[in-house]
C-alpha positions as CSV (number, residue, x, y, z in Angstrom):
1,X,-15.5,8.5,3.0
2,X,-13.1,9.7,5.5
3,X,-10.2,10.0,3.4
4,X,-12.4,12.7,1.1
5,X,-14.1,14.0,4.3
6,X,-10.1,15.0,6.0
7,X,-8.9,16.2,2.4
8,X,-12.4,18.6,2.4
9,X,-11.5,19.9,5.7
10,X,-8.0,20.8,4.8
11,X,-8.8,22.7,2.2
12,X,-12.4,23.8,3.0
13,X,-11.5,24.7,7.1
14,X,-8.1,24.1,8.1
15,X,-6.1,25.7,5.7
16,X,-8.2,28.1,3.9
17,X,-6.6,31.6,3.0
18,X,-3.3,30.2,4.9
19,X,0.1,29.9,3.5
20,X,1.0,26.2,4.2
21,X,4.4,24.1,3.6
22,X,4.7,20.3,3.8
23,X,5.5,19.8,6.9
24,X,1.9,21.8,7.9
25,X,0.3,18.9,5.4
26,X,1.9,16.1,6.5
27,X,1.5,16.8,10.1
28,X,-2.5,17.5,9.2
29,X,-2.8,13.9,7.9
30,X,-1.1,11.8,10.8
31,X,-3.3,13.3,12.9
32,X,-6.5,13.3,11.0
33,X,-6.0,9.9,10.2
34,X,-4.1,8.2,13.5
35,X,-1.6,7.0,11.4
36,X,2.1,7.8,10.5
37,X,1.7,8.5,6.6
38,X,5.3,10.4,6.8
39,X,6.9,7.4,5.1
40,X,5.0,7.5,2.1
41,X,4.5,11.2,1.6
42,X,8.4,11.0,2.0
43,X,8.6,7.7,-0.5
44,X,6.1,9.6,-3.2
45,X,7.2,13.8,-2.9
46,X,11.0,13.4,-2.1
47,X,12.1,10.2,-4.4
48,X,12.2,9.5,-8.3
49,X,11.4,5.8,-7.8
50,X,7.4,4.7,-7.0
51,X,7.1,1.5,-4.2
52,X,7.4,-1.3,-5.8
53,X,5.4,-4.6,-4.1
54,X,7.9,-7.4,-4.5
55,X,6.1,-10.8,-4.0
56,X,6.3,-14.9,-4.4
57,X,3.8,-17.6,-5.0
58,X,4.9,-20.9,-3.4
59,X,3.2,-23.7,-3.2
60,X,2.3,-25.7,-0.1
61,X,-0.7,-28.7,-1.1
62,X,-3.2,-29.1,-3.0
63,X,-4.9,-25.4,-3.2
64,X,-3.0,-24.2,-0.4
65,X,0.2,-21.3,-1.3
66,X,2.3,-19.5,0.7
67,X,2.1,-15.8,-0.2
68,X,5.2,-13.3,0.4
69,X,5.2,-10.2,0.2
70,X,7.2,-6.7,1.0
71,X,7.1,-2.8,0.0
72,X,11.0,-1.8,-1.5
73,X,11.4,1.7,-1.1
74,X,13.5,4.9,-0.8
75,X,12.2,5.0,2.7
76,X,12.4,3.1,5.8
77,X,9.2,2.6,8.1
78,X,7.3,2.7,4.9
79,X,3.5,0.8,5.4
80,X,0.9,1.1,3.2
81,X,-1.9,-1.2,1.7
82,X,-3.0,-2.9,-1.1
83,X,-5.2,-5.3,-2.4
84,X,-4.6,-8.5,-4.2
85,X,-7.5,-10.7,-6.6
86,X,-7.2,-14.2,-5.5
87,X,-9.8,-15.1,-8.8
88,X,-12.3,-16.6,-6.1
89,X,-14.0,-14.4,-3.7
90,X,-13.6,-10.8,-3.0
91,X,-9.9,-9.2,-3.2
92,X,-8.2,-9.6,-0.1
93,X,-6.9,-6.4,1.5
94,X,-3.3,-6.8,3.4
95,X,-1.3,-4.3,5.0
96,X,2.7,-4.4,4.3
97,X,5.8,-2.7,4.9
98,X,9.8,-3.1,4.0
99,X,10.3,-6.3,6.0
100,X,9.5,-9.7,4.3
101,X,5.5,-10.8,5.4
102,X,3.6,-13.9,4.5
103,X,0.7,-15.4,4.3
104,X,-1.5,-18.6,3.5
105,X,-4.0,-18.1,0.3
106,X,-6.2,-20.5,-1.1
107,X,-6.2,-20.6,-4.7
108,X,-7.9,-22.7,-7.7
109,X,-6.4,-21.5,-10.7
110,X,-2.9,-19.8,-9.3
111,X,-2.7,-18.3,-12.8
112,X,-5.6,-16.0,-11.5
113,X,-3.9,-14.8,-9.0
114,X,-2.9,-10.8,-9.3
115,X,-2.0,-7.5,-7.3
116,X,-4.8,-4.8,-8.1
117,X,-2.2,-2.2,-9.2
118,X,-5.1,-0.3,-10.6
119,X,-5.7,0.5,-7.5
120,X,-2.8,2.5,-6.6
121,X,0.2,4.1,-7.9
122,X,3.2,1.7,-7.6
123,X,5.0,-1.1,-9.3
124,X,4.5,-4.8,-8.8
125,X,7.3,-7.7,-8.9
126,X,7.0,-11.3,-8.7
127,X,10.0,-12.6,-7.6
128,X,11.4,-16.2,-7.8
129,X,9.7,-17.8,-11.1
């Protein structure tokens, strides 16, 4: 709701009847939102290549996997989330950026185990088979 509510203010309010450039856009959106979104308007309107989510399954016991994870993109400073489908439970939402994160997932069936790229434009690889 507040993502829709900023984007109807910039163009309902804002910006209405005004000549704008990116800068003017990008600017509006840090500060609507409190966050530093140059990175990715910089990754997705000035690059060729999408962000591709690079990640690893390892195990650790019984149900118990590491998950590693990491954003490779044109940018540095680039954060952005996503969600991934652990096949039990609801999705689990994680924030990540360029440097190498990880986490502990619980898993029954590992083969269940996916990144919601549905849910967003960018690529997804799973690294060390």
């Amino acid at each position: 709701a507040k993502w829709w509510s900023i984007i109807k203010g910039m163009c309902d309010t804002t910006f209405k009847f005004k000549n704008i450039g990116y800068n003017d856009v990008v600017d509006y959106f840090n500060r609507k939102t409190g966050i530093n979104l140059s990175p990715v308007f910089d990754q997705y309107l000035r690059h060729a290549k999408i962000p591709v989510l690079e990640y690893n399954l390892k195990k650790v016991k019984g149900h118990s996997y590491t998950f590693t994870y990491k954003w490779v993109t044109d940018v540095t400073g680039f954060s952005m989330p996503f969600f991934a489908s652990t096949g039990n439970g609801p999705d689990i939402h994680i924030t990540a950026n360029n440097n190498q994160q990880s986490t502990t997932v619980t898993l029954t069936n590992p083969k269940s185990f996916h990144i919601r790229d549905d849910l967003g434009y960018f690529k997804v690889s799973k690294t060390g088979h």
